[in-house]
KOLGUVO-55948 format. One record per residue: residue in one letter; chain; x negated, y negated, z negated of N, C-alpha, C in turn. Coordinates in pm, whole numbers, plus 50000, padded with zeros to 5 digits. Layout:
N
[rec "A","A",[X,Y,Z],[X,Y,Z],[X,Y,Z]]
...
***
This chain:
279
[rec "X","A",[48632,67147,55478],[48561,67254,55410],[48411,67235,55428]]
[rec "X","A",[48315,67270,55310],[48213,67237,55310],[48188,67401,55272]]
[rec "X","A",[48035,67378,55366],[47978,67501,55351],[47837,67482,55346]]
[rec "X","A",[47729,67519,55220],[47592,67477,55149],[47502,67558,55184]]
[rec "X","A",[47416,67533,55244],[47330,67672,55285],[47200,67590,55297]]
[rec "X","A",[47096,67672,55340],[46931,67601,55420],[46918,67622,55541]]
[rec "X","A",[46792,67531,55610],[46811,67606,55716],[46661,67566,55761]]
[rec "X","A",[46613,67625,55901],[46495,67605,55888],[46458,67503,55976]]
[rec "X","A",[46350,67376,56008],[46317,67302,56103],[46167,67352,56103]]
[rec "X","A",[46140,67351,56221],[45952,67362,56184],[45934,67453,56099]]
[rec "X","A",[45851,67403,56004],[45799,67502,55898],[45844,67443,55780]]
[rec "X","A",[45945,67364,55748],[46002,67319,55645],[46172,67331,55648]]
[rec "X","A",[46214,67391,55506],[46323,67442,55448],[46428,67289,55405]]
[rec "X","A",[46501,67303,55459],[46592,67188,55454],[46726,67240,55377]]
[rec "X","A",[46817,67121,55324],[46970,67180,55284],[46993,67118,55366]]
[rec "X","A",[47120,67212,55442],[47241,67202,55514],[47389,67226,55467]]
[rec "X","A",[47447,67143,55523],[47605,67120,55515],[47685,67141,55631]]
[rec "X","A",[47761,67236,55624],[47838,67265,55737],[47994,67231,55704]]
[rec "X","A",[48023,67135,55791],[48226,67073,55701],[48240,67104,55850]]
[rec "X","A",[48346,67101,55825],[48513,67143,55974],[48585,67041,55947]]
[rec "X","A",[48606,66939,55966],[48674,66789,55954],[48813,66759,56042]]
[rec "X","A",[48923,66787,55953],[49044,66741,56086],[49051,66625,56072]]
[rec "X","A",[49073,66572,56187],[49117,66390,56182],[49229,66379,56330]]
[rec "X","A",[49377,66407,56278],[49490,66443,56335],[49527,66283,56412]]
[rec "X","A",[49408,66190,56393],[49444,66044,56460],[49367,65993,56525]]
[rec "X","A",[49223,66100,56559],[49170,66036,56611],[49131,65980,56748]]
[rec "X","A",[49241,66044,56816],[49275,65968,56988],[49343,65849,56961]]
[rec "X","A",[49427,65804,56866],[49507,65675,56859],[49422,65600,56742]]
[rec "X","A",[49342,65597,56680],[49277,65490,56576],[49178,65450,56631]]
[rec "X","A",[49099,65477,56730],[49014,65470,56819],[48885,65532,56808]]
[rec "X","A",[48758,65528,56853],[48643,65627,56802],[48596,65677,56652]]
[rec "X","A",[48553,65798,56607],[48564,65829,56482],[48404,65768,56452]]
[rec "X","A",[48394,65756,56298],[48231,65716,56295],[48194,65819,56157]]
[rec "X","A",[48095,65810,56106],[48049,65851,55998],[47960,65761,55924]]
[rec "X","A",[47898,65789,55810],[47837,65731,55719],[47755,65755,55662]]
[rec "X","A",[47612,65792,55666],[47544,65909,55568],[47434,65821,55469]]
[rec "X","A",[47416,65817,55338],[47326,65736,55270],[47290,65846,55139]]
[rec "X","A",[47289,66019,55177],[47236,66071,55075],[47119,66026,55024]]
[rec "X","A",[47080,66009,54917],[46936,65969,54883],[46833,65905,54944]]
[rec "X","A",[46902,65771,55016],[46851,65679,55120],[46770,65581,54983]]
[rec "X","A",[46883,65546,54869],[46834,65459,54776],[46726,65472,54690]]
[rec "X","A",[46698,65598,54681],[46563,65655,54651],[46418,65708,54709]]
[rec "X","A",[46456,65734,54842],[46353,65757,54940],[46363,65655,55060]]
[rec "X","A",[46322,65543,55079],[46350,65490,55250],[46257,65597,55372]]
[rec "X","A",[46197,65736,55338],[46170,65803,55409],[46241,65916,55500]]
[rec "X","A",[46345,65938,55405],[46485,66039,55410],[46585,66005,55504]]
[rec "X","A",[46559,66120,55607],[46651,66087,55730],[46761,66213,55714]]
[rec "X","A",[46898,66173,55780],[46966,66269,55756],[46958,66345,55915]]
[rec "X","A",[46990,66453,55926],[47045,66494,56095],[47138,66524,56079]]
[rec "X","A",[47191,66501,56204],[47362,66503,56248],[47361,66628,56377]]
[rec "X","A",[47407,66722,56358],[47452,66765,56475],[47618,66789,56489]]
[rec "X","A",[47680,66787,56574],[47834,66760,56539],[47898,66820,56679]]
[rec "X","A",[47973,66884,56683],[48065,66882,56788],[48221,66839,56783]]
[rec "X","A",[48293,66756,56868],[48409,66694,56911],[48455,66651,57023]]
[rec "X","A",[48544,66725,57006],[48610,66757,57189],[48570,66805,57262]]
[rec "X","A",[48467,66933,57254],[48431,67000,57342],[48263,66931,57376]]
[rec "X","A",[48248,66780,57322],[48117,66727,57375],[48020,66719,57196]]
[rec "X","A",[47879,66792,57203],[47802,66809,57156],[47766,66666,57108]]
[rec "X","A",[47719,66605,56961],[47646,66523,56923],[47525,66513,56840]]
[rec "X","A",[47415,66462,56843],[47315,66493,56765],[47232,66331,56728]]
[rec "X","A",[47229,66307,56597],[47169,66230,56595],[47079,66228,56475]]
[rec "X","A",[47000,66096,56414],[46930,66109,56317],[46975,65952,56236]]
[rec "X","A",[46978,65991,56117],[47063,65887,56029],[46959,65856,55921]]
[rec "X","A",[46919,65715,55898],[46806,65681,55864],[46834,65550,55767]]
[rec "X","A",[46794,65489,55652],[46844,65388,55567],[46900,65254,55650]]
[rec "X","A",[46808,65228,55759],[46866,65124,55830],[46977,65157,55948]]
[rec "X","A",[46994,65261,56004],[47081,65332,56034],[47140,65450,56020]]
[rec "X","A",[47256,65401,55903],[47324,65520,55862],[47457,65568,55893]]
[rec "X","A",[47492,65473,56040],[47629,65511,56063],[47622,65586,56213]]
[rec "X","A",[47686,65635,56225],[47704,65702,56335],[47848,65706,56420]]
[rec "X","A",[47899,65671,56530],[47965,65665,56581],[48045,65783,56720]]
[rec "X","A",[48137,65873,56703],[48162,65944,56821],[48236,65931,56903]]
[rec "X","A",[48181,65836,56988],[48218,65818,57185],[48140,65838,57245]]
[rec "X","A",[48156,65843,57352],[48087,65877,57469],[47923,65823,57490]]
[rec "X","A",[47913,65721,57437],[47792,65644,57464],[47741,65727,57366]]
[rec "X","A",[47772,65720,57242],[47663,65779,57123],[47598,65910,57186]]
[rec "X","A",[47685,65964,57284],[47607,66114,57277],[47527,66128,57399]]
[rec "X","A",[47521,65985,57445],[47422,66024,57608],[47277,65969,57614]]
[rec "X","A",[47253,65970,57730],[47080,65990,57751],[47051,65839,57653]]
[rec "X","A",[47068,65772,57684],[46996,65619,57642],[47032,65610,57485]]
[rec "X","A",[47129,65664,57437],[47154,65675,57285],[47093,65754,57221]]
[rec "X","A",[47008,65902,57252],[46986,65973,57226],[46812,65918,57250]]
[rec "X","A",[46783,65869,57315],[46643,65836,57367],[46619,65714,57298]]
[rec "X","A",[46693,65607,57268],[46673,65493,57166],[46657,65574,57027]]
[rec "X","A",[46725,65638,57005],[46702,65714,56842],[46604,65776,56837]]
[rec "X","A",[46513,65846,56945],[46384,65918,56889],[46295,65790,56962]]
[rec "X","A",[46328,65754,57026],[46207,65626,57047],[46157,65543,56919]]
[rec "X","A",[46282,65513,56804],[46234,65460,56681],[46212,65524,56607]]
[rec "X","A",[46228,65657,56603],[46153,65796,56507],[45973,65798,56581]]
[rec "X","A",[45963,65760,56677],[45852,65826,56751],[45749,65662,56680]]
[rec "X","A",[45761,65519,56715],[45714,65409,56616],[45709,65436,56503]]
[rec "X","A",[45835,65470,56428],[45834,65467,56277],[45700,65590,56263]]
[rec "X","A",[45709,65711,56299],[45616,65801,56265],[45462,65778,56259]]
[rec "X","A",[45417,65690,56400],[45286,65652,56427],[45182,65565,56315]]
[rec "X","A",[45326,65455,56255],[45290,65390,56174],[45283,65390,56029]]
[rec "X","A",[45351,65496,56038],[45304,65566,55875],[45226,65693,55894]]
[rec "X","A",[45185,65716,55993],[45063,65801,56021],[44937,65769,55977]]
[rec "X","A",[44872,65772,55888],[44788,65734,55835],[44637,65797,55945]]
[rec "X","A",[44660,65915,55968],[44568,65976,55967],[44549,65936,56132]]
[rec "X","A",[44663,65967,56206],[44643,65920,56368],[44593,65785,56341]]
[rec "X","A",[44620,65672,56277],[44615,65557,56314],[44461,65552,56279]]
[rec "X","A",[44388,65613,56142],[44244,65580,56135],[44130,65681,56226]]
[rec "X","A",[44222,65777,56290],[44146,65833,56389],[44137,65737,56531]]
[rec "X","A",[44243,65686,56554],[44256,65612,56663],[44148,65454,56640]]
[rec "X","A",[44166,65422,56540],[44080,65304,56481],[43946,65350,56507]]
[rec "X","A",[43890,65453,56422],[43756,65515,56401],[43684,65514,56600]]
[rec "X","A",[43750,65518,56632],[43722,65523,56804],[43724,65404,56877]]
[rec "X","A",[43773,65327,56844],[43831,65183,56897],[43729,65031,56784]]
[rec "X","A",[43664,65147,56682],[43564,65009,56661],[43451,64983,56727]]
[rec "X","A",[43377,65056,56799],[43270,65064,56858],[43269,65002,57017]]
[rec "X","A",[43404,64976,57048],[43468,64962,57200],[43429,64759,57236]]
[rec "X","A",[43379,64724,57109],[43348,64561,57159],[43189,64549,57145]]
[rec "X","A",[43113,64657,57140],[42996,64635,57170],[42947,64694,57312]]
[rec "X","A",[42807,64707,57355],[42718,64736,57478],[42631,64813,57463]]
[rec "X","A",[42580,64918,57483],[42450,65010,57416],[42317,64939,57483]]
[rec "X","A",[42236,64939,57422],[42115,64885,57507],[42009,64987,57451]]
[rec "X","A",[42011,65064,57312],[41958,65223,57310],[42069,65292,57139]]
[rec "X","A",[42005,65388,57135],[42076,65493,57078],[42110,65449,56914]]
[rec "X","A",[42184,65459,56867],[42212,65387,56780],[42286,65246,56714]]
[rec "X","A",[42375,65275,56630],[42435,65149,56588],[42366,64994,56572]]
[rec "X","A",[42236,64984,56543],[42145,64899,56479],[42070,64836,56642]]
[rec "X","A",[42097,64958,56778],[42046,64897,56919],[42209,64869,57001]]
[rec "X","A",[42286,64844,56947],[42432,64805,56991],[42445,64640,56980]]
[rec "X","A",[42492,64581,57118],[42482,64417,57110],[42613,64399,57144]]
[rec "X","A",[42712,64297,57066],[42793,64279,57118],[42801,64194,57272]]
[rec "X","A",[42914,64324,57294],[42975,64260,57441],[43041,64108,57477]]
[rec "X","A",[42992,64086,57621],[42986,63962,57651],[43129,63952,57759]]
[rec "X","A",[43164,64057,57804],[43249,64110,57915],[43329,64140,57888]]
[rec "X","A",[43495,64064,57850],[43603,64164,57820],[43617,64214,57875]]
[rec "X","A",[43617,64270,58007],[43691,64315,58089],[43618,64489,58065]]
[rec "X","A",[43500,64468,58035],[43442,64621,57991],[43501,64631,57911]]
[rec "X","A",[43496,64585,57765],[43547,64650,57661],[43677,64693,57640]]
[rec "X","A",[43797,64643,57719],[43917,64642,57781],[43894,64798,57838]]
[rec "X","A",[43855,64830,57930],[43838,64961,58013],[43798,65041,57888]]
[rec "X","A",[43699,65071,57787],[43654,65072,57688],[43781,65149,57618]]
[rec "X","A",[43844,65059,57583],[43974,65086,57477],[44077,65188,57585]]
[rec "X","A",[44082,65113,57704],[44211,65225,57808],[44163,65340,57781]]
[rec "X","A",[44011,65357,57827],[43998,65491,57797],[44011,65587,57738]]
[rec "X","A",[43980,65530,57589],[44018,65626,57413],[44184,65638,57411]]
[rec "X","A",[44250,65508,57458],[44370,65524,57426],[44462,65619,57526]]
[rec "X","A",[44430,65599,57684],[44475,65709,57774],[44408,65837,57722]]
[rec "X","A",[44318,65881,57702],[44265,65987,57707],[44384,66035,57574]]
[rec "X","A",[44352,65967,57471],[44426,65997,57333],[44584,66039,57354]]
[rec "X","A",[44649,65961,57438],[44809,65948,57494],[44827,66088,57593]]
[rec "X","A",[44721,66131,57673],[44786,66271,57779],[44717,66412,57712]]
[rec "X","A",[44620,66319,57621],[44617,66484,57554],[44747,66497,57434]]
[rec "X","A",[44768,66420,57375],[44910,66460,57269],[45019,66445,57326]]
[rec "X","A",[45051,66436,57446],[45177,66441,57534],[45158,66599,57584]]
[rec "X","A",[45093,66631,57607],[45049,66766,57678],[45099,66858,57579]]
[rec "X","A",[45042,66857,57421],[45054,66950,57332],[45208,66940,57266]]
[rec "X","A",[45238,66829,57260],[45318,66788,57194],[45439,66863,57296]]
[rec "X","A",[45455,66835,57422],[45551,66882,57557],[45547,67047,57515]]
[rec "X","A",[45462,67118,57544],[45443,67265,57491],[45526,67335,57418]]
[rec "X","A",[45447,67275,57256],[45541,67300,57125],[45674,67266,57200]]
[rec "X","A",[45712,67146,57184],[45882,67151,57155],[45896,67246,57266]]
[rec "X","A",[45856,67309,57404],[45933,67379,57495],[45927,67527,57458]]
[rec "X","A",[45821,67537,57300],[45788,67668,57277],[45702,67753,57308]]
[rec "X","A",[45619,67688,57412],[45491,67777,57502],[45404,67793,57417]]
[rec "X","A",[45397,67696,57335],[45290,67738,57213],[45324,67644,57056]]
[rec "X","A",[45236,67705,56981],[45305,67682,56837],[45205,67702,56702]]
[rec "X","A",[45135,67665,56712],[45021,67647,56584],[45090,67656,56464]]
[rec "X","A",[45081,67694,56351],[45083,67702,56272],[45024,67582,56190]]
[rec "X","A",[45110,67488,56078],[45116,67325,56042],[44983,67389,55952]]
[rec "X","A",[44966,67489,55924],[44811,67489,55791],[44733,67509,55868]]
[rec "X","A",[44693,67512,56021],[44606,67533,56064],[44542,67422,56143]]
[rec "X","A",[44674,67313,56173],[44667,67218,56236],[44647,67097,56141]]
[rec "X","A",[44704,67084,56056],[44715,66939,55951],[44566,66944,55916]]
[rec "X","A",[44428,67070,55874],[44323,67046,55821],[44271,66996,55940]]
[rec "X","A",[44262,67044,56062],[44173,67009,56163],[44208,66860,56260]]
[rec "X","A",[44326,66798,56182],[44358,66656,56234],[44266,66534,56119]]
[rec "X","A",[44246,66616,55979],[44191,66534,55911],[44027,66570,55944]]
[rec "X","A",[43967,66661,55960],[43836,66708,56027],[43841,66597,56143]]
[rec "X","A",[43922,66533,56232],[43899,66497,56378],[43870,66334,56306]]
[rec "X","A",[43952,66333,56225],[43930,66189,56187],[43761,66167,56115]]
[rec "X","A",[43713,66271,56040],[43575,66248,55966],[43494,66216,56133]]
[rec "X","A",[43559,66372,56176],[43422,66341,56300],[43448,66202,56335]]
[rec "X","A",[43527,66141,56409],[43557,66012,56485],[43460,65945,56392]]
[rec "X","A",[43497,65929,56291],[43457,65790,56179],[43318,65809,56202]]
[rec "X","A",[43231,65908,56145],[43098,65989,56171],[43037,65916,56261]]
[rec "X","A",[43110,65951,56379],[43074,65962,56499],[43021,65883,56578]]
[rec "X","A",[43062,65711,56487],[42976,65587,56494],[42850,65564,56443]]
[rec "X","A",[42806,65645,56356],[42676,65651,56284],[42590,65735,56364]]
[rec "X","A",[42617,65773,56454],[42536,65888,56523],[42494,65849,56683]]
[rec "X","A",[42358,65899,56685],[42306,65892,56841],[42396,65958,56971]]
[rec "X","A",[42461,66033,56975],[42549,66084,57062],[42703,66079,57044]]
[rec "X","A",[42748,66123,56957],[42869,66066,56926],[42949,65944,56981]]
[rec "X","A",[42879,65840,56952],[42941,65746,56987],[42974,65665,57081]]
[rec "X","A",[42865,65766,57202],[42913,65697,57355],[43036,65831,57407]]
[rec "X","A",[43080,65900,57353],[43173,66003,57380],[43323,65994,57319]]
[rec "X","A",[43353,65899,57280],[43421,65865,57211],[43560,65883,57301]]
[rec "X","A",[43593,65887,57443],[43666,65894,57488],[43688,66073,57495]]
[rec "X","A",[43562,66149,57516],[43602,66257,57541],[43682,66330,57373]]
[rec "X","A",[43598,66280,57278],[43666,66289,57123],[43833,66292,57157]]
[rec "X","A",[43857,66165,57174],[43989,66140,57188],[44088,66244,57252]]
[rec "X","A",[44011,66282,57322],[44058,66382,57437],[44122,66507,57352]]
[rec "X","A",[43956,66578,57350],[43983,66694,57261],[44038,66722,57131]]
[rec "X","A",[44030,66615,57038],[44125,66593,56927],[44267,66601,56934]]
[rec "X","A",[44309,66484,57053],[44412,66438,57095],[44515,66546,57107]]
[rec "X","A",[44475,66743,57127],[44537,66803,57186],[44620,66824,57023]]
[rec "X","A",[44503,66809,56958],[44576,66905,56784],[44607,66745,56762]]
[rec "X","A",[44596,66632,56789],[44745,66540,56661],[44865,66552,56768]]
[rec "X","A",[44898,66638,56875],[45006,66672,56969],[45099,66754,56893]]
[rec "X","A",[44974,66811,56825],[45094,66954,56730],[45117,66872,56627]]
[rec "X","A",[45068,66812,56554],[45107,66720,56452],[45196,66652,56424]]
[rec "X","A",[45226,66570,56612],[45385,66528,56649],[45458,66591,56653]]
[rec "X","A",[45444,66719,56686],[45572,66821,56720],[45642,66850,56658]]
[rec "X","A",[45584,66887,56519],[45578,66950,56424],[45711,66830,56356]]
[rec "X","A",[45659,66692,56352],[45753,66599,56320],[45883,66592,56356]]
[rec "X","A",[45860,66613,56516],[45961,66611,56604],[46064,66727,56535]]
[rec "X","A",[46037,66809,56562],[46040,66975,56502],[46165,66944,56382]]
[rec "X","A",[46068,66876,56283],[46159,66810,56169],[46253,66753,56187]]
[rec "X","A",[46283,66658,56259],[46364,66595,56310],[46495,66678,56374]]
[rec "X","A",[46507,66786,56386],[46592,66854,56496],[46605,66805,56632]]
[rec "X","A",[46598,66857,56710],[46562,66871,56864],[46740,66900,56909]]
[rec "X","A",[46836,66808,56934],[46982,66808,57054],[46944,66888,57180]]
[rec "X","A",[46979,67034,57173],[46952,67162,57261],[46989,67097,57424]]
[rec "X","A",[47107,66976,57424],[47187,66967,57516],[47096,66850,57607]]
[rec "X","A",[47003,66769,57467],[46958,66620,57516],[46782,66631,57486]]
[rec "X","A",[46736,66740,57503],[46604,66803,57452],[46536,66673,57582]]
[rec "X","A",[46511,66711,57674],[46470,66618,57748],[46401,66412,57712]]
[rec "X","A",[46550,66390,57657],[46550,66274,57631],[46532,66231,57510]]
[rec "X","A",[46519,66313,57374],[46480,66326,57292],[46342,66306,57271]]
[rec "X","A",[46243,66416,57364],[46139,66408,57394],[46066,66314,57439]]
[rec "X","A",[46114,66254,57541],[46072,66116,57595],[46048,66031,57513]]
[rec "X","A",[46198,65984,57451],[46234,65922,57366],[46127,65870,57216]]
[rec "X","A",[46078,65978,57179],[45989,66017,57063],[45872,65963,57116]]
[rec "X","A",[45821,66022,57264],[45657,66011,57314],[45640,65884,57320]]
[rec "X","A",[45746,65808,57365],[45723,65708,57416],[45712,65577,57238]]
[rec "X","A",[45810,65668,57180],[45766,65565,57062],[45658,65549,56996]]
[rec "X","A",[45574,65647,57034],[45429,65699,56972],[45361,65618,57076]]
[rec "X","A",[45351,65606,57150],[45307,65486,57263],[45325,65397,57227]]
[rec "X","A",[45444,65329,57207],[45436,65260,57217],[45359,65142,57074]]
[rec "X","A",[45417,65240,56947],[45349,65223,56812],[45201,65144,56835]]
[rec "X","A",[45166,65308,56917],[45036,65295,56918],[44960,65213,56999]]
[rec "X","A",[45027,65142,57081],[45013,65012,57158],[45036,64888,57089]]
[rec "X","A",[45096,64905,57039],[45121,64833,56911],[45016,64761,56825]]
[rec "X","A",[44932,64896,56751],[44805,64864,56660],[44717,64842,56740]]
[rec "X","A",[44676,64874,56880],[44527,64833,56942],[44586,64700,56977]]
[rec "X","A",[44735,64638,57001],[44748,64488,57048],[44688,64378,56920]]
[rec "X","A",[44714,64460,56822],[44656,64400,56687],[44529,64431,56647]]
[rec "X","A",[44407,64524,56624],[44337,64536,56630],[44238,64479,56699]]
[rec "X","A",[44246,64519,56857],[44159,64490,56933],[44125,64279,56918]]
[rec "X","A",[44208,64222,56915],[44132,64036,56938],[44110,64041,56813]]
[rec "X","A",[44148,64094,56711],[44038,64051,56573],[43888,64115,56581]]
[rec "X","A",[43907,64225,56639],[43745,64275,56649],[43688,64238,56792]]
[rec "X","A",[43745,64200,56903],[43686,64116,56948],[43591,63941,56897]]
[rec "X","A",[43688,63881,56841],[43656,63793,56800],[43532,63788,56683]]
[rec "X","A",[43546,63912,56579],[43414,63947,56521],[43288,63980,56537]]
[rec "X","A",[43311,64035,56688],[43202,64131,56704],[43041,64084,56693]]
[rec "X","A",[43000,64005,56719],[42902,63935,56726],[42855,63912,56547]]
[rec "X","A",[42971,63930,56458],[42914,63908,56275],[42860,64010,56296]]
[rec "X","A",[42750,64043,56198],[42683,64096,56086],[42818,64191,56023]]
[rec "X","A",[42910,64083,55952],[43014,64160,55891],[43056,64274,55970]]
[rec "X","A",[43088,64256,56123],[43196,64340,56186],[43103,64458,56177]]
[rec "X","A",[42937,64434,56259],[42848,64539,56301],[42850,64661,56166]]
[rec "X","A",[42765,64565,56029],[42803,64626,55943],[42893,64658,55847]]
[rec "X","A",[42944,64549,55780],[43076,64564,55727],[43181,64669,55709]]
[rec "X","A",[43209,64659,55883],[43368,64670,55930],[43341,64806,55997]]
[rec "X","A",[43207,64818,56130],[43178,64967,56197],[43129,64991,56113]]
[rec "X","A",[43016,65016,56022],[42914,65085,55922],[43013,65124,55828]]
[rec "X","A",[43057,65016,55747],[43089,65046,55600],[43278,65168,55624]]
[rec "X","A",[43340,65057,55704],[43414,65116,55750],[43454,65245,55811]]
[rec "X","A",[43339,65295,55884],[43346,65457,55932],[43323,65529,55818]]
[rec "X","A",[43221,65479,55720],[43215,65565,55609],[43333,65576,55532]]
[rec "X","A",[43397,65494,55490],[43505,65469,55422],[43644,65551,55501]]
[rec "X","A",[43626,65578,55578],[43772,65598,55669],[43712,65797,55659]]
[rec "X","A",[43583,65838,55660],[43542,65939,55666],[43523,66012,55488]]
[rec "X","A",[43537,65928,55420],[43566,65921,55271],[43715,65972,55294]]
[rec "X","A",[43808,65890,55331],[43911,65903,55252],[43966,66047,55336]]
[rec "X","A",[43932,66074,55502],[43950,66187,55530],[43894,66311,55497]]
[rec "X","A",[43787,66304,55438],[43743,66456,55356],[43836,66465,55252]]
[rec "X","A",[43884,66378,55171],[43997,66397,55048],[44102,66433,55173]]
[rec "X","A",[44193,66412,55273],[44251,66498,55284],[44217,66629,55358]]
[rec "X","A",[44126,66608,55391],[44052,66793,55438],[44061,66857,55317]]
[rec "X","A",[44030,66822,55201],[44052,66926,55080],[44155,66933,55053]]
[rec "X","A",[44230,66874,55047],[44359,66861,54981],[44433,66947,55098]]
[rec "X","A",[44462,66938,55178],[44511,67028,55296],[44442,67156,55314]]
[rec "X","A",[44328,67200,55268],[44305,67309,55245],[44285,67380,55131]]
[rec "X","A",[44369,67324,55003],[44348,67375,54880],[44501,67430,54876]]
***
């Protein structure tokens, strides 16, 4: 029996399906599985959620074009199964994050030069990886315990922003960042940016997470699971980033080009979504 209704995640209205499924064989045919590919062939963005109960033990998962089957034994429904599945929700998200990733960029171009005075045009590239290394830990730790912090909150419920209040002021964080290289102060603060930004793209994750449905039983590992994929994503793009703009730093191109032209450009395309998110 199927039963059609909505339901709510976050702040977005979903259809739900509620079936009661007998399967009078399934101690002797061996573990039951499922299959889900609603409108996978048309969206590769479209994840399904699974929440399920059988035999008394709770299952929850997320069913996605490259994984659309689902399996119910014992393993599927415990910590490391449950924590591998939002660990690749928590990557997949970072990297189609447009907006985290050019905020995180916008901060991380300025990290292979040296100040010698105020301004982009008195910036020499660095001679010392090992500074500019500390450089990047910094934006990127600072960036990682402030959206773990916010992000931990939301899902536990302690607090809860509202997505129209939060989505404009993640694209605002990105102008400032980008900005923020063109400017006499700005741009040696770049870690504390990270910081204070860092708390609102926390709600940003949550909010995802949120979407995703949250396993009441495996909330814990879910959580992890997710943070850590956002880590790790995002470890990811500075492993790629950072030796190409090392290796530039010293052009003309990178100084202007890539920090100049580039902050403008990244601060361009985030005022289009500051309007657009507030229209």
């Amino acid at each position: 029996d199927n039963n059609w209704a909505t339901a709510n995640y976050g702040e977005e209205v979903y259809l739900s399906v509620v079936s009661q499924i007998n399967c009078p064989n399934a101690t002797t045919d061996g573990p039951l599985s499922l299959r889900y590919s609603l409108l996978f062939d048309q969206d590769a963005l479209h994840r399904g959620l699974l929440k399920a109960g059988l035999g008394g033990t709770s299952h929850s998962a997320i069913l996605s074009p490259d994984r659309p089957d689902y399996r119910f034994d014992a393993s599927a429904s415990g910590f490391f199964s449950v924590l591998s599945g939002y660990f690749i929700e928590g990557v997949w998200h970072i990297w189609i994050g447009a907006d985290h990733i050019l905020f995180l960029i916008s901060l991380l171009l300025p990290c292979v030069f040296l100040r010698e005075s105020a301004g982009l045009g008195h910036w020499r590239a660095s001679q010392q990886l090992r500074s500019s290394l500390i450089s990047v830990l910094a934006v990127v730790t600072a960036f990682t315990v402030a959206h773990s912090i916010t992000l931990a909150l939301t899902v536990l419920e302690v607090i809860s922003p509202p997505a129209g209040l939060v989505e404009p002021i993640i694209a605002a964080s990105v102008i400032v960042a980008a900005l923020g290289n063109l400017t006499k102060t700005l741009i040696h603060l770049r870690w504390q940016i990270a910081f204070l930004f860092g708390l609102i793209h926390g709600f940003g994750f949550a909010s995802v997470l949120a979407d995703l449905g949250l396993p009441s039983d495996q909330l814990a590992s879910a959580l992890l699971g997710f943070n850590l994929g956002v880590e790790f994503g995002q470890l990811a793009i500075v492993a790629l980033f950072f030796p190409i703009a090392w290796r530039l730093r010293a052009t003309a191109f990178y100084r202007w080009g890539v920090v100049f032209g580039g902050s403008i450009l990244i601060a361009v395309i985030a005022s289009y979504w500051l309007i657009e998110r507030l229209s």
